[in-house]
TINU-417144 format. One record per atom (N, C-alpha, C): residue in three letters; x, z, y. Coordinates in steps of 0.1 Angstrom, whole numbers, plus 5000, padded with zeros to 4 digits. Atoms other than C-alpha are relative to their C-alpha. Example, Ala and Ser with C-alpha at 12.3 -4.5 7.8 and 13.67 -1.06 7.14 Angstrom:
ALA500950004988
ALA512350784955
ALA500950005012
SER499150004989
SER513750714989
SER499250085011
This chain:
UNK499649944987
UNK304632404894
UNK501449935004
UNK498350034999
UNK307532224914
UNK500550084999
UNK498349924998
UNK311032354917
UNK500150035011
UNK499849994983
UNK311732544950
UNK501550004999
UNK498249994999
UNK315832494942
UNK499449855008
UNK499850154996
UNK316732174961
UNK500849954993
UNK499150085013
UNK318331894942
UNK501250005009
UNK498349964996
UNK322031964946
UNK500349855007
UNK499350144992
UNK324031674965
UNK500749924992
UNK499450085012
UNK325031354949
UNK501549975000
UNK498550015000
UNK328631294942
UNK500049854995
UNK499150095008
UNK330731004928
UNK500450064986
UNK499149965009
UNK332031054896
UNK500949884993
UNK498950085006
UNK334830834879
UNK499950024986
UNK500149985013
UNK334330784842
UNK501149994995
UNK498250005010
UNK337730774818
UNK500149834999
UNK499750194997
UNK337130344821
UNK499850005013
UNK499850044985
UNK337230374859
UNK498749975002
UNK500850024992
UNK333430304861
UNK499550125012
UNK500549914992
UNK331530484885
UNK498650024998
UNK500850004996
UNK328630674886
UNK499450125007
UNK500449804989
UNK326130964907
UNK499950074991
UNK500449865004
UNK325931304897
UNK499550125008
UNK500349874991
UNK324831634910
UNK500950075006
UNK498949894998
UNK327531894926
UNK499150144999
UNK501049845002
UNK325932234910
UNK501050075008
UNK498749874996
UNK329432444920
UNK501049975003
UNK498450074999
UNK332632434929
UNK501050165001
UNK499249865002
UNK335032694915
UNK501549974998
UNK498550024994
UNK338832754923
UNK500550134981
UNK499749945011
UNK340532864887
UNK501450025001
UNK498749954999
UNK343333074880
UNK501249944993
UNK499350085004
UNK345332824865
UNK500349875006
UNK500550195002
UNK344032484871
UNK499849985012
UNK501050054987
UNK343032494910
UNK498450004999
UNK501850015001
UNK339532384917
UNK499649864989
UNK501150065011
UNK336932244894
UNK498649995005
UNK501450034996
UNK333532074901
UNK498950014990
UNK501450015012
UNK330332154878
UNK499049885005
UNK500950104999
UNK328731794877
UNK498850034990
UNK501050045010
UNK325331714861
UNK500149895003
UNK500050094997
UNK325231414853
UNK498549934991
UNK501050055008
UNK321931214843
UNK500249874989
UNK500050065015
UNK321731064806
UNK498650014996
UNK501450025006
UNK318930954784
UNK500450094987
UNK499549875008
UNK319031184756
UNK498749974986
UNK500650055013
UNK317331104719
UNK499550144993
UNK500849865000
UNK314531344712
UNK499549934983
UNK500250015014
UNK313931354668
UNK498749934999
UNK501550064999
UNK311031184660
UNK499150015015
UNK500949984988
UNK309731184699
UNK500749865010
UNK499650094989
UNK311730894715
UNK501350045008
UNK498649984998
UNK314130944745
UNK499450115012
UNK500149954988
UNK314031154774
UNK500950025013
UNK499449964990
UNK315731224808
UNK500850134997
UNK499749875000
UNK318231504805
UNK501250015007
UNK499349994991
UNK321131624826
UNK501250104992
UNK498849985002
UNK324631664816
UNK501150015006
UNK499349934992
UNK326631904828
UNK501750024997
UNK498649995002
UNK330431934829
UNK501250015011
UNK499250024986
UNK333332034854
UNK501449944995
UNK499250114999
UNK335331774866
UNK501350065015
UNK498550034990
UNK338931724890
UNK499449965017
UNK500350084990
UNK338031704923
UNK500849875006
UNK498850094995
UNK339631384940
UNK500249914991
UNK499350055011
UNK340831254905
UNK498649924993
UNK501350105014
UNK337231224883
UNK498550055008
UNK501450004992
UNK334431364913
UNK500649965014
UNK500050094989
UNK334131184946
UNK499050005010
UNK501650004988
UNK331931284981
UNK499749875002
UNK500650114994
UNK329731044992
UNK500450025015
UNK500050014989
UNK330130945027
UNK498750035007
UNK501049984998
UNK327631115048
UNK498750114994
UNK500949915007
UNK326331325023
UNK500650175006
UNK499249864992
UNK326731765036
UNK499950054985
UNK499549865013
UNK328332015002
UNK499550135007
UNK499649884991
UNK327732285029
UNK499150124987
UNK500949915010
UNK325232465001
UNK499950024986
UNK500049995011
UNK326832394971
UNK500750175002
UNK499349865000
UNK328132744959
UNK501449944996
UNK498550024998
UNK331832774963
UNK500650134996
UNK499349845002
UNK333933054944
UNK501150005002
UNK498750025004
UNK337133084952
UNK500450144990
UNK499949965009
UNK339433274932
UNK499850195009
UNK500349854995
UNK339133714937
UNK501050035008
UNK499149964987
UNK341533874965
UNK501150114988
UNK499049915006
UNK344734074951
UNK499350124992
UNK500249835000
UNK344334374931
UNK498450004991
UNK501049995007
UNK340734264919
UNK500249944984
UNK499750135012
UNK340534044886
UNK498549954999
UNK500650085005
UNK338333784877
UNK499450034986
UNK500149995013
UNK335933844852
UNK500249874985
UNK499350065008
UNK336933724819
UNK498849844992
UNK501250175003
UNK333433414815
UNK501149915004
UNK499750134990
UNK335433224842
UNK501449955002
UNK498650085000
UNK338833154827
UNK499449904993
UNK498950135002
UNK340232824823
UNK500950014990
UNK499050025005
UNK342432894796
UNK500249994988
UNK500150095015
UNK343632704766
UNK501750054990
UNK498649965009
UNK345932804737
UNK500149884990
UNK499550115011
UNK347632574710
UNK500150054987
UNK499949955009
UNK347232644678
UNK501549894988
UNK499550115006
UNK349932454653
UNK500150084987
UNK499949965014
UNK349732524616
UNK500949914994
UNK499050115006
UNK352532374594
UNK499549954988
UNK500450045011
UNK352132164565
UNK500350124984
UNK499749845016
UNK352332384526
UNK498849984990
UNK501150085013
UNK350932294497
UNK499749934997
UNK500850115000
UNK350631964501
UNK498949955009
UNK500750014992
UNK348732014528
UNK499949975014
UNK499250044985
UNK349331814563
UNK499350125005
UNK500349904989
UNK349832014593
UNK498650005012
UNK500649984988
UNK347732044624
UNK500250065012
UNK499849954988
UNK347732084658
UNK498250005007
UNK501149974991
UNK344632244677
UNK499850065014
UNK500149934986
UNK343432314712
UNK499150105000
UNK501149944999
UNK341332624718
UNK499750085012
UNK500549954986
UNK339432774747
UNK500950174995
UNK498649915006
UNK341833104751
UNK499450134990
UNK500549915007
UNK339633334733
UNK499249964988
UNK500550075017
UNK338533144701
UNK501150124992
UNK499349955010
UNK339133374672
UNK501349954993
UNK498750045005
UNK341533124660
UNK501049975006
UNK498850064987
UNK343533054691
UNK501050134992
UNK499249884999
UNK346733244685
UNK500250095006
UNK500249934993
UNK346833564692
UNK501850055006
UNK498649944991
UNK350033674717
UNK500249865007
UNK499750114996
UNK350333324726
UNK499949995015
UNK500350004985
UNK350633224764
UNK499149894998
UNK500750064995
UNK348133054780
UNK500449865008
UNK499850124995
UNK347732694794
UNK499249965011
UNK501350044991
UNK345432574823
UNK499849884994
UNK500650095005
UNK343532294818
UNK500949865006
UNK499550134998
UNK345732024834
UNK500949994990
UNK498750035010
UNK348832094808
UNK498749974988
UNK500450015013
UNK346032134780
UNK499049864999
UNK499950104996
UNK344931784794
UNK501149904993
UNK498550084997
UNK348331654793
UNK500249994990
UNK499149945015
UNK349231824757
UNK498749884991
UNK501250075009
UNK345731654741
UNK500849835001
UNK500350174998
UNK346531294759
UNK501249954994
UNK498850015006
UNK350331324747
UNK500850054988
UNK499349925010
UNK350631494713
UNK499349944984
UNK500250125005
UNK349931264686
UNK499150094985
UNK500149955013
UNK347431384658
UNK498950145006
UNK500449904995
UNK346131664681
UNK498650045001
UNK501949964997
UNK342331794682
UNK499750135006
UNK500849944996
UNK339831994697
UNK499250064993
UNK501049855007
UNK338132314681
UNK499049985000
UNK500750015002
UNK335532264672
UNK499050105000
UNK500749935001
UNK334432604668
UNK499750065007
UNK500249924986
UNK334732724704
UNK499649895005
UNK500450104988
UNK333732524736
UNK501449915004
UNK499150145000
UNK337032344735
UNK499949845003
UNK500250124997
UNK335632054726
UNK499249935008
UNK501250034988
UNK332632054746
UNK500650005013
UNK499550014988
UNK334932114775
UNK501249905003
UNK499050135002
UNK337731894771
UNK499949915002
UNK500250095010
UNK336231634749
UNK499749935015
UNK500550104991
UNK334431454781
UNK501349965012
UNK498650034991
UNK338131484802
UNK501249884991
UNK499350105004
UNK339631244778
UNK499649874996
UNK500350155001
UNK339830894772
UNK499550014983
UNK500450025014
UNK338130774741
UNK501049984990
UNK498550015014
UNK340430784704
UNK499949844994
């Protein structure tokens, strides 16, 4: 049975080597830290276990302006658009943006670490202030030794905003 959604509208996207290629615009949500953010899919071949390859669609939000890009001519008028809630309400808590630092010191013989975590990972520190995603950006691309959590969506969220190690 087809799909009665229509295929979302194609964007630009900017890869971390400057190439370029289309994607879909699912969303476009305005976050309480970070400004707005675009939910691309972007189409990939995808390695199916003993079955070959198949078409599959990879999803991730990107910078408007910076790493997604309208087409000329193309209309957004029906992508969904959230901005953020009016005074006084709050945002429920799915649709933060926000990143803690974890830093453990070396002891025992054991080098230190420094980790990023989505702000509610069990291991993120707890009391810690919060980062939006441009500083926790900035802290990844500038802090030497630093990684991504593995255990939360950290890395799944991040990981494709940075240039390769």
């Amino acid at each position: 049975m087809p799909s009665t959604d229509p295929t979302p509208p194609e964007v630009r996207v900017i890869l971390p080597d400057r190439q370029e290629v289309r994607g879909y615009l699912h969303e476009r949500r305005q976050w309480p830290r970070g400004g707005w953010m675009y939910q691309v899919g972007i189409p990939v071949w995808a390695n199916i276990e003993g079955e070959g390859i198949e078409a599959r669609e990879y999803r991730v939000w990107l910078i408007p302006g910076e790493q997604v890009q309208p087409i000329d001519g193309v209309s957004y008028d029906q992508v969904p658009k959230y901005a953020l809630p009016k005074e006084g309400t709050s945002e429920p808590d799915e649709n933060r943006w926000g990143w803690k630092v974890q830093r453990i010191r070396p002891r025992d013989g054991r080098p230190g670490a420094v980790i990023m975590h989505v702000w509610d990972c069990p291991d993120a520190p707890a009391g810690d202030s919060e980062i939006d995603v441009h500083e926790a950006l900035d802290f990844m691309r500038s802090t030497a030794g630093a990684v991504l959590c593995k255990e939360c969506d950290a890395a799944i969220a991040l990981g494709p905003l940075l240039p390769p190690s």
